[in-house]
Legacy VTK file of the C-alpha trace (Angstrom):
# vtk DataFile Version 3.0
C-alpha trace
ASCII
DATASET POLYDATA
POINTS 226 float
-69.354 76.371 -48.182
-70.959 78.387 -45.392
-72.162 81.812 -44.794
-73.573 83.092 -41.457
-75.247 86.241 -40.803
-73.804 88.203 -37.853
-72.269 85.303 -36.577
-75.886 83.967 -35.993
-76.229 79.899 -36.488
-79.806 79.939 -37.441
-79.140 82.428 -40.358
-76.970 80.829 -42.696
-76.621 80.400 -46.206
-75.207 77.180 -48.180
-73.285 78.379 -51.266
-72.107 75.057 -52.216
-70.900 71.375 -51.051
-67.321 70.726 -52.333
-64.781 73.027 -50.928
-62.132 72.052 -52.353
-63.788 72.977 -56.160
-64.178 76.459 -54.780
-60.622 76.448 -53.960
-59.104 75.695 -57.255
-61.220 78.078 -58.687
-59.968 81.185 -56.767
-56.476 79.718 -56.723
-57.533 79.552 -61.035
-58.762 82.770 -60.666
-55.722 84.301 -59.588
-56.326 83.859 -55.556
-52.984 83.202 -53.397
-54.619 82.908 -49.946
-57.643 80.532 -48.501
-59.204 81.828 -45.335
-61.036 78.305 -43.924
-63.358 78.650 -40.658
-64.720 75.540 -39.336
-67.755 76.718 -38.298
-68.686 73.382 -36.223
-65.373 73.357 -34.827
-65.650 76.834 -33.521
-68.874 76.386 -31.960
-68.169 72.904 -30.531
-64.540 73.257 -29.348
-62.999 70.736 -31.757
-61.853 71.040 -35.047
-64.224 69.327 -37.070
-63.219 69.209 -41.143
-58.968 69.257 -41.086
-59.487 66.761 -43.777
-61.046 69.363 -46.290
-58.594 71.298 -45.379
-56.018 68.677 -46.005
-57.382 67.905 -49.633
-57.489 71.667 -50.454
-53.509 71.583 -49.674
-52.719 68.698 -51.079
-54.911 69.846 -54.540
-53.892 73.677 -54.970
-50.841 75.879 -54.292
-52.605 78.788 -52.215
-51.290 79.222 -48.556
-54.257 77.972 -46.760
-54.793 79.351 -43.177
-57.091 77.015 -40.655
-59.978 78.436 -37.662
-62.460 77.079 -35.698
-62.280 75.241 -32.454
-58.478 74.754 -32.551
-57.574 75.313 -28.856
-54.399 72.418 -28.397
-50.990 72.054 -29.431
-51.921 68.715 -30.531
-54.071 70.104 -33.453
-52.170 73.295 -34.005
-49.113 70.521 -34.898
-51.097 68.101 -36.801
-52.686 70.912 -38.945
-49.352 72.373 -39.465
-47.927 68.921 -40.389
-50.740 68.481 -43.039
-49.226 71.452 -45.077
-51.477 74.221 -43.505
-49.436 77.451 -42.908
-51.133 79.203 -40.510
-53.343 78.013 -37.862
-55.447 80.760 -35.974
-55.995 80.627 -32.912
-59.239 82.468 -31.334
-61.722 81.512 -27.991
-58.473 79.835 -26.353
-56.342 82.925 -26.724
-58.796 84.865 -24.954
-58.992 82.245 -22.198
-56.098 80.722 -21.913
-53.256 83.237 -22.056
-50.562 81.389 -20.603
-51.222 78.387 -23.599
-51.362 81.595 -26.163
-48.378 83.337 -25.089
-46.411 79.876 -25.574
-47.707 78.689 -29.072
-47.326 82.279 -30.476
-43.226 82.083 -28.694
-42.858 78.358 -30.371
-44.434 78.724 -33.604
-44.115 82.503 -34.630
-45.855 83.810 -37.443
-47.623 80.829 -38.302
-49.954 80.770 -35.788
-52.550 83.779 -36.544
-55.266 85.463 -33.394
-58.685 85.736 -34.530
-60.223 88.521 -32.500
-64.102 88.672 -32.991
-65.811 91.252 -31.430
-69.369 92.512 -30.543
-70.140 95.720 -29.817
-66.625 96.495 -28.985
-66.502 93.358 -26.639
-64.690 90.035 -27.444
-66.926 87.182 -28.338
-65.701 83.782 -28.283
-66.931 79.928 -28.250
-68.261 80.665 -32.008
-69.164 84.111 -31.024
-72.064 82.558 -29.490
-70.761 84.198 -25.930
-69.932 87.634 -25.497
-67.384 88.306 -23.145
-66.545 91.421 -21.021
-62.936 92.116 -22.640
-62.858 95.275 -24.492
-61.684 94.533 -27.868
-59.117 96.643 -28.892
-57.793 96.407 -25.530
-57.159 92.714 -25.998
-55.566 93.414 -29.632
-52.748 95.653 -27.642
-52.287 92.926 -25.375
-51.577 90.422 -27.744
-49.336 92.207 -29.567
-47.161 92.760 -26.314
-47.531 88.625 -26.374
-45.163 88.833 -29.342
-48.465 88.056 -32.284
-47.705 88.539 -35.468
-50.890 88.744 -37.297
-54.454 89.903 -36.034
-57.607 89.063 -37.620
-60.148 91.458 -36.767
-63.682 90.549 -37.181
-66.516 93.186 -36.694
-69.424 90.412 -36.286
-72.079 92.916 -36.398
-71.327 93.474 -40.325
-70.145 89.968 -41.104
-72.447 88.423 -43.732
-74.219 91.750 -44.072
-72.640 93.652 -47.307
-72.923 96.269 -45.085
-69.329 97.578 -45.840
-66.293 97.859 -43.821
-66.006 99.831 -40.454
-62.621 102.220 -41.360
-62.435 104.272 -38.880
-62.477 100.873 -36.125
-59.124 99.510 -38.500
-57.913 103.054 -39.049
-57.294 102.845 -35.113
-56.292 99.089 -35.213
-53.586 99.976 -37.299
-51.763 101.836 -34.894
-50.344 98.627 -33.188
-47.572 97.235 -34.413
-48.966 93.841 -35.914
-49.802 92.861 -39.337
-54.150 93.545 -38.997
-56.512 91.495 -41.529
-59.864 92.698 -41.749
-63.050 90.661 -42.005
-66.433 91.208 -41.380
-68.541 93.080 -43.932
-66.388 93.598 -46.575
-68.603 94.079 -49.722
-67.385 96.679 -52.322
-64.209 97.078 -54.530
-64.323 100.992 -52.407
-63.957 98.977 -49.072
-60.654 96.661 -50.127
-59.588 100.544 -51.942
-60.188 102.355 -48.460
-58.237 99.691 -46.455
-55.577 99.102 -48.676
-54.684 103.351 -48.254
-55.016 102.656 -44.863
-52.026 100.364 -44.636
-54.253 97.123 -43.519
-52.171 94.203 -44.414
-54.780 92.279 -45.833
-58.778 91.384 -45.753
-61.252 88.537 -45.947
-64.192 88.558 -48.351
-66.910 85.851 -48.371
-70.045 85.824 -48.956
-69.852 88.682 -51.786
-67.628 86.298 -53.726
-69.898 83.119 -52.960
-73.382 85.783 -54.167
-71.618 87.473 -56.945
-71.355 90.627 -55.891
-67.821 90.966 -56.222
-65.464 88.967 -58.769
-61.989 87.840 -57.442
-60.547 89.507 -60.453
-61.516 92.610 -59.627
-60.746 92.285 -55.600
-57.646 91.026 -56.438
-56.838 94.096 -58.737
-58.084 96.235 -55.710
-56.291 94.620 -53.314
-52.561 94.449 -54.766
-50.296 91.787 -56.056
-50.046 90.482 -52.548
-53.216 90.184 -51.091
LINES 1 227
226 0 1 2 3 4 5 6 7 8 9 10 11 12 13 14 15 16 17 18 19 20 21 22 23 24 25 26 27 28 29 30 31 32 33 34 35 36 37 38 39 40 41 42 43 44 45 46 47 48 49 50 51 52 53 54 55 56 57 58 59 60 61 62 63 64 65 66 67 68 69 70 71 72 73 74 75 76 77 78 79 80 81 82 83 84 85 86 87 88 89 90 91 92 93 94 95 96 97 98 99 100 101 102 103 104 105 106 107 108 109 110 111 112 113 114 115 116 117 118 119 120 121 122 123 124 125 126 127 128 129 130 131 132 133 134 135 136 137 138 139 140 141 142 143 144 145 146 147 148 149 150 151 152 153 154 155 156 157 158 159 160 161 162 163 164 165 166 167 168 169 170 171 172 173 174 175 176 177 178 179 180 181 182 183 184 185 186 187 188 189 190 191 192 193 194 195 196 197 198 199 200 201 202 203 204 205 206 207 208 209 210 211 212 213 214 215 216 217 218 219 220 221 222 223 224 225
């Protein structure tokens, strides 16, 4: 398991090598969601690891959503097939969104738009490129597209323990789509403070994989559902 800092490559942090372990110990600890990022796969273009993510459905009951470099309908279907339940979808949806506006018509609420942004700009290919879309510009768009479910990374704060930007999902939250937060989340206060704010759900890493946070007690914060 993998932790970068700011999105940056060259700053990352190894937490452990069998994923699928880590799994059945949130899904032990209470967890009912896996958030998986193929970090290789996002950079590169090509999913890399769908068999770790295979073994983690076929060895635990949690409702495992798949990222990183998945930009066909050939993988989005043989990820799906494999038992996955959502695949997200994030560089192609930003440049291809004829392809987006299909697989989000065909497949519905299982496929998932990762929108990573830098300073307030979309960043894609691994967020090693920073584009020139405004971000919450392109989250309005794409829920006129017909997606579901938008997960919002702040890359800035991602890996940081900084803490969670609320005021950037307090205004997210006035579209009409189901908005996970990521990036930065690193107290029980920031799961609290997003959870009043009617966020549908967030990701937390690295302060899991340090210790800085036990599932328990996120999962207490968070609600029954999260």
């Amino acid at each position: 398991m993998v932790r970068l800092y700011q999105g940056d490559y060259q700053q990352k942090e190894v937490f452990g090598d069998d994923p699928v372990a880590f799994a059945q110990a949130f899904e032990e600890a209470g967890a009912k969601y896996l958030h998986l990022v193929d970090l290789d796969g996002a950079k590169a273009g090509k999913l890399h690891y769908f068999g770790i993510a295979k073994k983690i459905v076929e060895h635990t009951n949690l409702y495992v959503e798949v990222g990183g470099g998945i930009r066909d309908e050939e993988t989005i279907q043989h990820c799906l097939s494999a038992g996955v339940d959502r695949v997200i979808l994030g560089t192609i949806a930003q440049k291809d969104p004829e392809f987006t506006q299909a697989m989000l018509k065909k497949y519905g609420a299982r496929i998932a738009i990762g929108v990573d942004a830098k300073e307030e700009k979309v960043a894609v290919e691994g967020w090693l490129e920073k584009t020139e879309t405004d971000a919450f510009e392109f989250c309005q768009q794409l829920v006129k597209w017909g997606a579901k479910t938008i997960i919002f990374t702040e890359i800035s704060r991602d890996g940081t323990g900084e803490g969670i930007n609320l005021p950037l999902y307090q205004k997210l939250n006035q579209l009409e789509v189901e908005i996970v937060a990521s990036g930065g989340v690193a107290t029980l206060q920031d799961i609290e403070g997003l959870k009043q704010l009617g966020i549908s759900g967030a990701i937390v890493g690295k302060s899991l994989y340090s210790g800085s946070l036990k599932l328990e007690e996120v999962l207490a914060a968070g609600g029954d559902d999260q």
